[in-house]
C-alpha positions in Angstrom: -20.9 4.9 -30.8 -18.0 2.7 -30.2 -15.8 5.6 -27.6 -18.8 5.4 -25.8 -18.8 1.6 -25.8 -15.0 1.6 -24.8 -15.2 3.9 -22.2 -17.9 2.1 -20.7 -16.2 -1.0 -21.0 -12.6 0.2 -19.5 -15.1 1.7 -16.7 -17.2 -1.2 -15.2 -16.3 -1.8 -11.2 -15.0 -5.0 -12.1 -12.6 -4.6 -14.4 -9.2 -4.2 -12.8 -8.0 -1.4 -12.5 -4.0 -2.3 -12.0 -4.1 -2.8 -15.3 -2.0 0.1 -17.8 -4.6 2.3 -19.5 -3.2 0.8 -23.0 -4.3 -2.5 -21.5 -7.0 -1.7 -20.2 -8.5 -0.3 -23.7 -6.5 -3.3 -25.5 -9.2 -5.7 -23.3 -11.9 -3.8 -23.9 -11.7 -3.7 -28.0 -11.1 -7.2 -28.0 -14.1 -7.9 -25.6 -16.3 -5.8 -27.9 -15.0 -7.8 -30.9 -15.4 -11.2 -28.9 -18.8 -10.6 -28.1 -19.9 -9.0 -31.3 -20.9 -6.1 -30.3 -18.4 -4.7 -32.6 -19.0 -6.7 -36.3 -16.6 -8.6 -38.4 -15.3 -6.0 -41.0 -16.5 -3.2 -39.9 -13.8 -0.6 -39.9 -12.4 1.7 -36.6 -11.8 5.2 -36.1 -8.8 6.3 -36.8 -6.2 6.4 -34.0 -6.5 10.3 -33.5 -10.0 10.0 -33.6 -9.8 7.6 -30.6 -7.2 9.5 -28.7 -9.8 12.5 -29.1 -13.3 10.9 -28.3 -11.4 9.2 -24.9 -9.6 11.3 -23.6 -6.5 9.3 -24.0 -3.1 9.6 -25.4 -2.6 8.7 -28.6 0.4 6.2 -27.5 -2.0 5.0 -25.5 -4.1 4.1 -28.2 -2.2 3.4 -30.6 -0.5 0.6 -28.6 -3.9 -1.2 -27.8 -4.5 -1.1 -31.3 -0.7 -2.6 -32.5 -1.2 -5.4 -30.2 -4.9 -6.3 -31.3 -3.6 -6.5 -34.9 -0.4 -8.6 -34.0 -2.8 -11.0 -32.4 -5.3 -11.2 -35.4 -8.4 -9.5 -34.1 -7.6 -5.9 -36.5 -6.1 -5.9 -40.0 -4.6 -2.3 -41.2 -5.3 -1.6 -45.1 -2.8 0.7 -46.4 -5.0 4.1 -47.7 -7.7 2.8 -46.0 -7.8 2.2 -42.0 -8.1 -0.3 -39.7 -10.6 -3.4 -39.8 -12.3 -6.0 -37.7 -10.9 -9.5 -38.8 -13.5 -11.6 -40.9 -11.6 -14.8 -38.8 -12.6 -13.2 -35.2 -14.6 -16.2 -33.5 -17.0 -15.1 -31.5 -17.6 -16.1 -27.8 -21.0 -17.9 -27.2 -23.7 -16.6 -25.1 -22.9 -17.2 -20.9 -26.2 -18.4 -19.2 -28.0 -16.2 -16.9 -26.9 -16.9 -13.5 -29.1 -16.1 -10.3 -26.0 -16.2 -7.8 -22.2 -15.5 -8.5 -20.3 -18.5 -9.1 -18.5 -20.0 -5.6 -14.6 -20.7 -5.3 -16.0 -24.3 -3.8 -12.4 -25.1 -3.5 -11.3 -22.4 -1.1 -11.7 -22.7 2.8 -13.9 -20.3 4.4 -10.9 -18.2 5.4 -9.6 -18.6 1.6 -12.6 -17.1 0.9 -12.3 -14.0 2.8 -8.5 -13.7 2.3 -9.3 -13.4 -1.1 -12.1 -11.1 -1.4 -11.3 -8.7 1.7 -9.3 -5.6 1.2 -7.6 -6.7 -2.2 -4.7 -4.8 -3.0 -4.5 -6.3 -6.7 -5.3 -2.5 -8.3 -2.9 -1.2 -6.8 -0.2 -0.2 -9.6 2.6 2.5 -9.9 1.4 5.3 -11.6 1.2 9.0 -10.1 -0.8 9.6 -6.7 -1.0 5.7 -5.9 -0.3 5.5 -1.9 1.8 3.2 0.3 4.6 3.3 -3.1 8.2 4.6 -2.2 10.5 5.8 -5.1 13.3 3.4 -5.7 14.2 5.4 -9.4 17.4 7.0 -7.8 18.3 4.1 -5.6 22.3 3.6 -5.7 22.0 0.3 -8.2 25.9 0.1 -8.7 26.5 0.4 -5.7 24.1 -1.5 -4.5 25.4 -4.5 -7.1 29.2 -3.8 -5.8 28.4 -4.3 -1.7 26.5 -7.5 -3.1 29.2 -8.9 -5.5 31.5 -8.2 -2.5 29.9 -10.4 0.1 29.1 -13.2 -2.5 32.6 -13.2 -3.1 33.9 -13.4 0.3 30.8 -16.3 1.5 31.5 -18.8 3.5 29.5 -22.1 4.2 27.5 -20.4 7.0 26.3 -17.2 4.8 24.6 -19.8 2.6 22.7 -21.5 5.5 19.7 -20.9 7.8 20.1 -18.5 10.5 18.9 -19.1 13.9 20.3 -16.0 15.6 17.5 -13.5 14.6 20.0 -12.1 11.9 23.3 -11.3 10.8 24.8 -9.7 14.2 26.2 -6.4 12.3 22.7 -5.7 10.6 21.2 -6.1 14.2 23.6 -4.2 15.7 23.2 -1.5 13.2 19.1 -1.7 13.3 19.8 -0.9 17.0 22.3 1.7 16.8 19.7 3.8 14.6 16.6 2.7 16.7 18.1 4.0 19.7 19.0 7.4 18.5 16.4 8.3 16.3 13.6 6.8 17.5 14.7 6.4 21.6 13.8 2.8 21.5 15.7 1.2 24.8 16.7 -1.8 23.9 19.7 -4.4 23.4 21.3 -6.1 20.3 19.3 -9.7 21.5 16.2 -8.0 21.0 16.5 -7.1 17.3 15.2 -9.4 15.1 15.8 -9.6 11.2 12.6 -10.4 9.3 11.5 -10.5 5.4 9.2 -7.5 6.4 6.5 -6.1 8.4 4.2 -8.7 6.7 6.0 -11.7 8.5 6.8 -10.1 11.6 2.7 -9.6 12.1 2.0 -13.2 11.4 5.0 -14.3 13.9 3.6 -12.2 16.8 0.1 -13.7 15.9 1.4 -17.1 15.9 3.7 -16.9 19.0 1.5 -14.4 21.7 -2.1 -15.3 20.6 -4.3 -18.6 20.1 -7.0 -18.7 17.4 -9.9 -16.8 17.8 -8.4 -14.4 20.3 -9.3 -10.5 19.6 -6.7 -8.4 17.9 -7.7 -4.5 18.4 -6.9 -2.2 15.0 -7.5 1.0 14.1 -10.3 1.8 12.0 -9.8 2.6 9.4 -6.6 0.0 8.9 -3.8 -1.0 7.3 -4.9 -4.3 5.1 -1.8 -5.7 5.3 -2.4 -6.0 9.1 -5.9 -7.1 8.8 -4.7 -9.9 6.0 -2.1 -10.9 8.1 -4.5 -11.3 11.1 -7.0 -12.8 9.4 -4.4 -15.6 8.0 -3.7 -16.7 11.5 -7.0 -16.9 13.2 -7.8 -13.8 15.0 -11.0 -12.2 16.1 -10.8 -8.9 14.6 -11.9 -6.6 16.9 -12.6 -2.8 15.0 -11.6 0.4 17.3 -12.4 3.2 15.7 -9.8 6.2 14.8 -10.1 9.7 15.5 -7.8 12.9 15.2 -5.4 11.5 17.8 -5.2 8.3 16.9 -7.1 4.9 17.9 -9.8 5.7 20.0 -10.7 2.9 22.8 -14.3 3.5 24.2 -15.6 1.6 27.9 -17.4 -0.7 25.6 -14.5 -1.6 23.9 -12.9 -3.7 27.2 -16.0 -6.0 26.7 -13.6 -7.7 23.7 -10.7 -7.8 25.9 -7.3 -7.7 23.0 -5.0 -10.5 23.3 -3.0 -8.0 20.7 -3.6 -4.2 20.0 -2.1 -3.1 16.2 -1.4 0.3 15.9 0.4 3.1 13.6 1.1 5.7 16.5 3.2 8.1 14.8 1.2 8.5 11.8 -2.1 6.4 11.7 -2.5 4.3 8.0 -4.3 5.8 6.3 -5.7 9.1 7.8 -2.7 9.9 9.0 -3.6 11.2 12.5 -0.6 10.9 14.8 -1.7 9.4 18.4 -1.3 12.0 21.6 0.8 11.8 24.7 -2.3 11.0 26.9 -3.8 8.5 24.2 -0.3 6.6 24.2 -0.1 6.4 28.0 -4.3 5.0 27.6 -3.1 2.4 25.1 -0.1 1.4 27.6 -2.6 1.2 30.6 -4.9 -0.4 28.4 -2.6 -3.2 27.1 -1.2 -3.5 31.2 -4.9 -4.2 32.6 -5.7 -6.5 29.4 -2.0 -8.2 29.6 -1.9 -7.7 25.8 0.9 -7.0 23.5 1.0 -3.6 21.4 1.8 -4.0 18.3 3.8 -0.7 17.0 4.1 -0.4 13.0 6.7 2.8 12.9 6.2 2.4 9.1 7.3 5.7 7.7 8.7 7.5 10.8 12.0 8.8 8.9 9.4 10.6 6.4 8.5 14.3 8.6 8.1 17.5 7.8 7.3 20.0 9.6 7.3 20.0 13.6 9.4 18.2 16.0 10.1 14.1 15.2 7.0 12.1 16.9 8.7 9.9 19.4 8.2 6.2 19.2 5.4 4.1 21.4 8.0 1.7 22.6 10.0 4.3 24.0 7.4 5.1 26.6 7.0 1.7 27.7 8.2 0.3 31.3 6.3 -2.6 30.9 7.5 -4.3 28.1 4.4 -4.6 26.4 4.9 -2.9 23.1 6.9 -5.2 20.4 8.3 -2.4 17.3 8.3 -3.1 14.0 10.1 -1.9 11.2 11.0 -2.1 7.5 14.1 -1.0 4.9 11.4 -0.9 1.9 10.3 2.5 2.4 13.8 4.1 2.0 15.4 1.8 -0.2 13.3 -0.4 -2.6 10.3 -2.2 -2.0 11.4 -5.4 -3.2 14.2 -5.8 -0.5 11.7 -7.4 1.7 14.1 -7.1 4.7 12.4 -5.6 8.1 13.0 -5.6 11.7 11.0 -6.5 15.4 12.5 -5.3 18.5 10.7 -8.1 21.1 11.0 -7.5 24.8 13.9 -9.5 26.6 11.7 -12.5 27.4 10.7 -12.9 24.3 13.6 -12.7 22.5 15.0 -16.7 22.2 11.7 -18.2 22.1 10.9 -15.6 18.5 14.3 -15.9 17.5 13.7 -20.4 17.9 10.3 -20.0 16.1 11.0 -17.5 13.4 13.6 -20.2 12.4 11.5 -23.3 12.6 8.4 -21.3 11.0 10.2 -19.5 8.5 13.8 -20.9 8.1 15.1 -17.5 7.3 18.3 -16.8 5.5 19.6 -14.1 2.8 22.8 -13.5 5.1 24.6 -12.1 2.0 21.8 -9.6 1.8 21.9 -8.9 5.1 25.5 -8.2 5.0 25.5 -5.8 2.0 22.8 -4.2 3.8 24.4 -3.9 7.0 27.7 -2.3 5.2 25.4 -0.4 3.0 24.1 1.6 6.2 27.8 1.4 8.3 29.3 3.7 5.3 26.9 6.3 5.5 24.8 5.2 2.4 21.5 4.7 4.4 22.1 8.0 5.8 22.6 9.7 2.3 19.9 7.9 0.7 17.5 9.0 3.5 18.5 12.6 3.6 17.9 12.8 -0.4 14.8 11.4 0.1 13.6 13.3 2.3 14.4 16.5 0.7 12.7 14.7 -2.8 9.4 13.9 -1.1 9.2 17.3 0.5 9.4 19.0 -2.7 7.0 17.0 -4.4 4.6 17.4 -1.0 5.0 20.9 -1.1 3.5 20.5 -5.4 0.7 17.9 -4.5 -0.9 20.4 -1.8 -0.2 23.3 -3.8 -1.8 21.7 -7.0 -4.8 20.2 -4.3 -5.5 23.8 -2.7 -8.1 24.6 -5.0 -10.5 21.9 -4.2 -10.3 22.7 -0.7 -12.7 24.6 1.7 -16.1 23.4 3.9 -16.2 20.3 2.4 -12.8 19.2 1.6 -9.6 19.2 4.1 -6.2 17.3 4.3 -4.9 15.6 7.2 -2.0 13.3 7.6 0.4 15.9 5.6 2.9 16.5 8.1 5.0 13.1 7.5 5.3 10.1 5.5 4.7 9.0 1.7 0.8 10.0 1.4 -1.8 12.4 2.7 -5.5 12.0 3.2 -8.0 14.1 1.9 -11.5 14.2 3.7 -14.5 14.3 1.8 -18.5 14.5 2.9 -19.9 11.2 3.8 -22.5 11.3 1.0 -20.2 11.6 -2.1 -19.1 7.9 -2.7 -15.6 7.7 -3.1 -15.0 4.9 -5.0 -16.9 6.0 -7.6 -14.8 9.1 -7.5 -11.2 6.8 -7.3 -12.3 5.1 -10.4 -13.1 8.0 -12.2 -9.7 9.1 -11.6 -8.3 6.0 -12.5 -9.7 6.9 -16.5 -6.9 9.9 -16.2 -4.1 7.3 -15.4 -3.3 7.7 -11.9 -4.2 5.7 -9.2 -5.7 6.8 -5.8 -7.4 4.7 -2.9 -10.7 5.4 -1.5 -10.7 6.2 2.3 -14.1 3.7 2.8 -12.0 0.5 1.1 -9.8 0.7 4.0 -12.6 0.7 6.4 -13.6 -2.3 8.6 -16.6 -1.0 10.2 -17.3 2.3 10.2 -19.3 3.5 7.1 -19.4 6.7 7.0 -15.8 8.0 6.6 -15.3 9.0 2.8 -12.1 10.2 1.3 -9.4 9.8 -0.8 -5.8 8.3 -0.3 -3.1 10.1 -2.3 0.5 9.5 -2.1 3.5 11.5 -3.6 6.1 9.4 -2.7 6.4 7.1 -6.2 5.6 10.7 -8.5 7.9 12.1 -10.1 7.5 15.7 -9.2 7.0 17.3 -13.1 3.8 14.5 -12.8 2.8 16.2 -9.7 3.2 19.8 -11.1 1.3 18.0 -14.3 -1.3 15.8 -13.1 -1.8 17.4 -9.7 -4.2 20.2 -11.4 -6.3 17.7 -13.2 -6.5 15.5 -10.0 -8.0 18.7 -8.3 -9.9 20.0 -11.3 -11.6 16.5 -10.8 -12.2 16.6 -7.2 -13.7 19.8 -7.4 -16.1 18.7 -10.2 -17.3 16.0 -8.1 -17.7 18.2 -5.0 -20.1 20.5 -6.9 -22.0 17.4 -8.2 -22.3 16.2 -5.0 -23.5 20.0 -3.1 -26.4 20.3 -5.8 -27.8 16.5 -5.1 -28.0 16.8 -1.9 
């Protein structure tokens, strides 16, 4: 039967999954009529046929089929339906192959950049995690403050910067830091960056040699574990438990050069490190003379309980190097973050990061920097907030009834996604790309794993839904998850 074809089709592991469902089904029709499987001539179901055998919309459908005709593969006869072209060519036969086929041209590290903790499926659609929503972001305004300082440029807007930064974004990165997040520090120590991503490689390449051990929390953050891998590091796998990172004796045996962590709320279980674990990690990074790391990723995002105060604001040692980022409030593609560096290190990142990375986008900067002095950042915060605690509120309401003995949330309490635990035999990828048939897009909790193989879960965020797609799809997400719970009680 050709829905059951499709459906298998649009469902094998290696298909990917960014892809829009219309896509997805446009690729596997014309696959099935590449490879013969569906004969010249032979005529389709109709549209709402389709839409009713896959479970699909019939927009959905119907679009998948427009293209393939506009590109030749289907021909529509008026009064009588839809046809397989008589022109098709078909593809020939691949050879068996014992082994898959090597990227010979890649370096070993290539290799592994490119196959390790891929984020290519991830996509905006409802539930996916780690995705802000930049919908009501002020675009006139936004356009005006940027108009404004293109206007008014001179000759040293448009070069490189060597200062760490235009001095009024610094100067306003530190004005928040030091009142929100009781970060002690000093304008020199601010450092503008294009975002988290370089401000990870930078501390790789400036306090660590290659092959040196880099502690992270597992599960982690694959940005983090990307960005290490690129520049050499011995990835060293500390496992994470409800407070956080959890160092063991054994672990000193791989003494860090650098310790990565997300204190305030762990990525992605969402487990928010204790006093007595953060003064362990200080003590730990004094006997090892490493640097900590500290990605405050989503810190302005809390709700309920007091705010989580930041790592960096318990340090005396000046060990701990913050990072931070403008994407999560304001628009992804911004790619403008922040490092606050102890004093010592300050000049010698600020020479670097302009030798390594020649940054610029002062205009930028300076829109930004205005953008947050008239209150905007502060408005657009506050609106955000009170957004993505509504539609957190809906997401665990619409989740409640797939929860009990072998299903619980954790990591609610702040940011853009929660985590919810499942037994360690379901397999939750299996479960994710089921999911991903319904259109939305969720992580599973093993893909973010680096060791330990026995966590299972799912990764949901709220942050990019709209929250009628929460109030909709949020039943349907549970309805699933519930489905496969029972499966997986009764095979046990």
């Amino acid at each position: 039967m050709l829905s059951e074809l499709l459906l298998t089709e649009i469902g094998r592991p290696n298909q990917p999954t960014k892809l829009p469902l219309h896509r997805q089904l446009y690729e596997a029709l014309r696959r099935a009529i590449l490879d013969g499987k569906i004969a010249a001539g032979e005529r389709l179901p109709s549209s709402r046929d389709l839409t009713q055998d896959l479970q699909l919309s019939r927009n959905t459908v119907v679009a998948a089929i427009n293209q393939l005709t506009v590109e030749g593969y289907l021909v529509s006869r008026i009064g009588s339906g839809t046809f397989v072209s008589d022109n098709v060519p078909r593809m020939p036969a691949q050879p068996q192959r014992s082994a898959p086929a090597r990227h010979t041209s890649l370096s070993a590290r290539g290799m592994r950049l490119s196959s390790t903790f891929c984020a290519t499926d991830l996509e905006i659609q409802p539930f996916t995690p780690g995705i802000a929503d930049f919908s009501a972001f002020p675009v006139g305004l936004w356009q005006r403050l940027q108009n404004k300082h293109w206007r008014m440029t001179y000759p040293e807007m448009l070069d490189y910067s060597s200062s760490g930064g235009y001095a009024p974004l610094r100067r306003a990165v530190a004005d928040y830091l030091r009142v929100i997040r009781s970060v002690p520090l000093e304008l020199e120590q601010v450092i503008i960056t294009s975002g988290t991503q370089e401000s990870l490689v930078l501390c790789a390449q400036l306090l660590a040699n290659h092959n040196d051990a880099v502690w992270l929390e597992d599960p982690a953050y694959w940005g983090a574990v990307k960005a290490f891998m690129a520049t050499g590091l011995s990835l060293h796998a500390v496992p994470v438990d409800e407070h956080g990172i959890a160092p063991e004796p054994a672990d000193d045996t791989t003494p860090p050069k650098l310790i990565y962590v997300t204190p305030s709320h762990q990525y992605p279980t969402g487990a928010v490190m204790t006093l007595a674990r953060r003064q362990q990690l200080l003590t730990l990074a004094r006997q090892h003379q490493a640097w900590i790391l500290e990605d405050d990723y989503d810190s302005e995002f809390r709700f309920s309980g007091p705010p989580i105060a930041s790592l960096a604001g318990l340090d005396t040692d000046q060990r701990v190097i913050y990072l931070g980022s403008f994407s999560k409030v304001l628009y992804p593609g911004l790619k403008l973050g922040y490092m606050v560096v102890p004093k010592g290190l300050a000049a010698p990142f600020k020479r670097a990061h302009y030798d390594l990375n020649r940054p610029g986008q002062m205009p930028l900067q300076a829109a930004l920097a205005e953008f947050i002095e008239m209150g905007h950042f502060a408005s657009a915060l506050r609106r955000a907030r009170q957004s993505y605690a509504q539609r957190r509120a809906s997401l665990l309401a619409a989740l409640q009834p797939c929860l009990g003995p072998l299903a619980r949330i954790t990591g609610a309490e702040q940011g853009l996604h929660l985590c919810l635990r499942l037994p360690d035999t379901l397999d939750d990828k299996a479960l994710a790309r089921r999911i991903a048939k319904l259109g939305l897009t969720v992580r599973p909790l093993s893909s973010y794993c680096i060791e330990q193989t026995r966590l299972r879960g799912l990764i949901i965020g709220y942050g990019y839904a709209p929250l009628a797609e929460i109030e909709h799809f949020g039943p349907l997400l549970a309805q699933t998850i519930t489905s496969a719970l029972s499966c997986s009680s009764t095979t046990k």
